[in-house]
C-alpha positions, 0 to 999 in steps of 0.5 A: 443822224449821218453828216450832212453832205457835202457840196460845192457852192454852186450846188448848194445855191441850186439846189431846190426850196421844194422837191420836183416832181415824182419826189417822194422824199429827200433832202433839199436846203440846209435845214429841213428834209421834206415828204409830200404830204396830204392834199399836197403838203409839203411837211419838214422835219427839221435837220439842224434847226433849234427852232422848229421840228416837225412842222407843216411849213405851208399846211396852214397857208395852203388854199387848197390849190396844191402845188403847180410842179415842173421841171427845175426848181422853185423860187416864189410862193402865191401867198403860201399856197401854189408854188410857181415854177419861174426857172428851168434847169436852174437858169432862164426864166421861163414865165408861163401866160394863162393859156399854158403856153410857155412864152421865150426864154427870158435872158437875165442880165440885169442882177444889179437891179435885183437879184432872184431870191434864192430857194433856200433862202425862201425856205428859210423864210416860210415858217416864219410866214406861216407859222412862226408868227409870233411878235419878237418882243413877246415873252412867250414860245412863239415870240420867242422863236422869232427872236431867236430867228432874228439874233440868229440872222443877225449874226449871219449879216454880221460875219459877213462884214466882219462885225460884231451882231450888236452892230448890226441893224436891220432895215427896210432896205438900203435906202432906209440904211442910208438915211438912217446913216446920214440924218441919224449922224447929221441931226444928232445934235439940231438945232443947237449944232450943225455940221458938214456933209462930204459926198459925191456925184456919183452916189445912188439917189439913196444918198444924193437925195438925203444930202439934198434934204439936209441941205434944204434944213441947213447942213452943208453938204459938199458933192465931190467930182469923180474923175473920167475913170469914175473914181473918186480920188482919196485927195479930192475927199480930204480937200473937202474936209472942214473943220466941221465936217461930221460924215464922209460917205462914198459908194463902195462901188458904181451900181451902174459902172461897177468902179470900186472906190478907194474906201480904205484910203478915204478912211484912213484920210477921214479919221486922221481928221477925226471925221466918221465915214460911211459906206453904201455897199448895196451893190458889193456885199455877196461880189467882192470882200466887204470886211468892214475893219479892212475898209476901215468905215464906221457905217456900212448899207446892205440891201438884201434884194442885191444879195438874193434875198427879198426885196424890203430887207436890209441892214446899217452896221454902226460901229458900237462907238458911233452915236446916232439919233433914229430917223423915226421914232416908235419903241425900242426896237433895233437899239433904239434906231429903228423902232418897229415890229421887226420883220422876221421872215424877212430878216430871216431871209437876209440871213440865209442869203449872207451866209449862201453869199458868204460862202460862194464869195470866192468862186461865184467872184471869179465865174461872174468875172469870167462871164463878164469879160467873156461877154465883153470878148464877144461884142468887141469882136463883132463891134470893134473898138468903138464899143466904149467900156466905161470905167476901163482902166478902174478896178471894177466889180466882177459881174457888172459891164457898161458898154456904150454902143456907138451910133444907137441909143440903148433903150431902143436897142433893147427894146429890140431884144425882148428876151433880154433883162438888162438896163440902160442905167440904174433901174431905181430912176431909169425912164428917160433918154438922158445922160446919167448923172455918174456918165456925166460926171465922168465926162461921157458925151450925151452922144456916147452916153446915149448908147450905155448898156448895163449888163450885170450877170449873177449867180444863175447866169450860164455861158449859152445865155452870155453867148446868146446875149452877145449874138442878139445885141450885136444883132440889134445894133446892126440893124439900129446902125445901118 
């Protein structure tokens, strides 16, 4: 067999789950090289894979309907039957409505929200949907299979972090992860022993909300201010320390400014007082180096539906010394913290998008950067100086961009521009004209405040749509300020 053949990462994220039309054979994806085959199957040989060979991934799901082919490439399956074309060129979404008529392109700024599952992530997942059914636990081929797939996974989520697999636990997403981290630390020992709990008040409401329960069963929690640039300061942290505090845990970065925190040096506070930490890193693994040994933390969330992977997967890293108790309990699965019957497509999934992430860390940093900050370039221009930035003068994530547009309110802004994906906050708990609680704590007026855009690009965002993007937001806000 001939070696396989080399890519750059951007083609290696692109390239098709399926072929396009007229395609008769050829290679597409990691791990299988696929024919159509009968009544519109696809049928795989497998290239490296040490599970499966010559299977037809969707021949046993498939209703019959064969397969709806366009231009581009293909991201999302009908329960394993027809494939629905969502992009075009490997960009825009371009959704079609029942009468065949294609609808506007749709512009795509929204990847702190979620992410499009990538097509070889998809790829990946297929066989365990389909035909890999079998359970984990069970000592027979196909349950063994499946847990293959999933050690195999496991290590793919552990390398990006730098951890060991035995570290690695997988979830139903960050939120889970993150209850997980906080209930499974702080109610270890109830009722016999309670403790602290140090947090902030710029955390996702995976976090502040766990905290809020803890409290309401009688834990001490103690929410730490941000400053006006978003950060919140490793002296504020150690200030908040008891000698009873069990856990710290802070936000790796902002999911709706962007402001990295100083996670290392609140680490190197905490255990010098012997207390543990942890990390929501939903919104930083896949954008910038989340080593959990260079961080320093003894817990770390991941949610696969930041990272291009499906949505209801994720992962807790749990430092092997860490104890913790399950927040469900069931059977043994996952070391005992998250009894279940594992999810394996999904799973499998997570780890074909860590190891896609893995690799385009670097270059898809510094592009996503560029775009960023050409995005920025061209509304300061047109708009001026009143267009606040928040977390300005911070370190910030790569792709993400609040902006606060003066003399408008953000959600009529863009509901002015249809063709543009983009938020006004966090999409988890967005809805209503409100301050923010992390605008808030950083200080940004209700009369700023109403303004904030978050514009976060991704992978599959191009300079024409940025460009494109930039020139119908400057357009909305002239025709809202006026």
């Amino acid at each position: 067999m001939s070696a396989p053949e080399q890519v750059s990462w951007l083609e290696f994220i692109l390239r098709p789950a399926f072929p396009v039309a007229g395609a008769t054979s050829g290679e597409f994806g990691r791990r299988h090289s696929y024919s159509r085959g009968t009544a519109g199957g696809l049928h795989s040989t497998s290239l490296n894979s040490g599970i499966h060979e010559h299977n037809n991934l969707v021949g046993p799901c498939d209703p019959g309907k064969g397969y709806t082919v366009g231009i581009g490439y293909f991201d999302r399956i009908d329960d394993c039957g027809p494939v629905i074309p969502v992009r075009e060129s490997g960009m825009s979404v371009r959704p079609e409505d029942p009468s065949g008529a294609m609808t506007m392109q749709q512009i795509y700024l929204d990847y702190n929200a979620t992410t499009p599952i990538a097509p070889s992530v998809q790829e990946a997942m297929l066989p365990f949907l389909c035909e890999h059914y079998g359970n984990p636990s069970s000592t027979h081929s196909l349950g063994r299979a499946a847990n293959a797939a999933i050690e195999d996974a496991r290590g793919r989520v552990a390398a990006i972090l730098g951890a060991d697999r035995d570290e690695i636990v997988f979830t139903s997403g960050g939120t889970e992860a993150n209850n997980l981290a906080l209930q499974g630390m702080l109610l270890r020992d109830v009722p016999t022993k309670t403790g602290h709990l140090v947090t902030t008040d710029i955390e996702h409401p995976a976090i502040i909300e766990p905290a809020k329960q803890l409290e309401r069963l009688g834990i001490a929690v103690t929410f730490v201010k941000a400053n006006s640039q978003g950060v919140v300061e490793p002296e504020a942290i150690e200030a908040a320390l008891r000698p009873d505090t069990r856990l710290v845990s802070v936000m790796h970065a902002n999911n709706e400014t962007g402001v990295i925190q100083p996670i290392r040096q609140i680490s190197e506070l905490c255990h010098a007082n012997n207390v543990l930490v942890h990390t929501d890193a939903a919104q930083t693994v896949g954008k910038i180096r989340t080593m959990v040994g260079e961080l320093g933390v003894d817990m770390l969330s991941i949610a696969g539906h930041k990272i291009y992977a499906p949505k209801g997967v994720g992962a807790l890293y749990v430092n092997r010394s860490v104890p913790l108790e399950p927040v469900i309990y069931g059977a043994g699965h996952e070391r005992g913290l998250r009894p279940g019957t594992e999810n394996t497509p999904y799973i499998v999934a997570l780890g074909q998008a860590s190891s896609l992430v893995r690799k385009a860390l670097d270059e898809s940093g510094d592009r996503m950067a560029m775009l960023r900050d050409r995005l920025l370039a061209r509304l300061r221009g047109e708009i001026g100086p009143r267009l606040g930035l928040n977390g300005q003068k911070s370190e910030r994530l790569p792709n993400t961009l609040s902006v606060n547009f003066p003399s408008v309110v953000g959600a009529d802004l863009l509901a002015r521009i249809p063709e543009l994906c983009a938020s006004t906050g966090s999409a988890c708990h967005s809805g209503l004209t409100r301050v923010s609680p992390t605008l808030a704590a950083m200080g940004v007026t209700p009369d700023i405040a109403q303004g904030t855009v978050r514009l976060s690009v991704g992978w599959y965002t191009s300079e024409e749509q940025i460009d494109r993007a930039a020139e119908l937001l400057i357009g909305a806000w002239e025709s809202l300020a006026d």
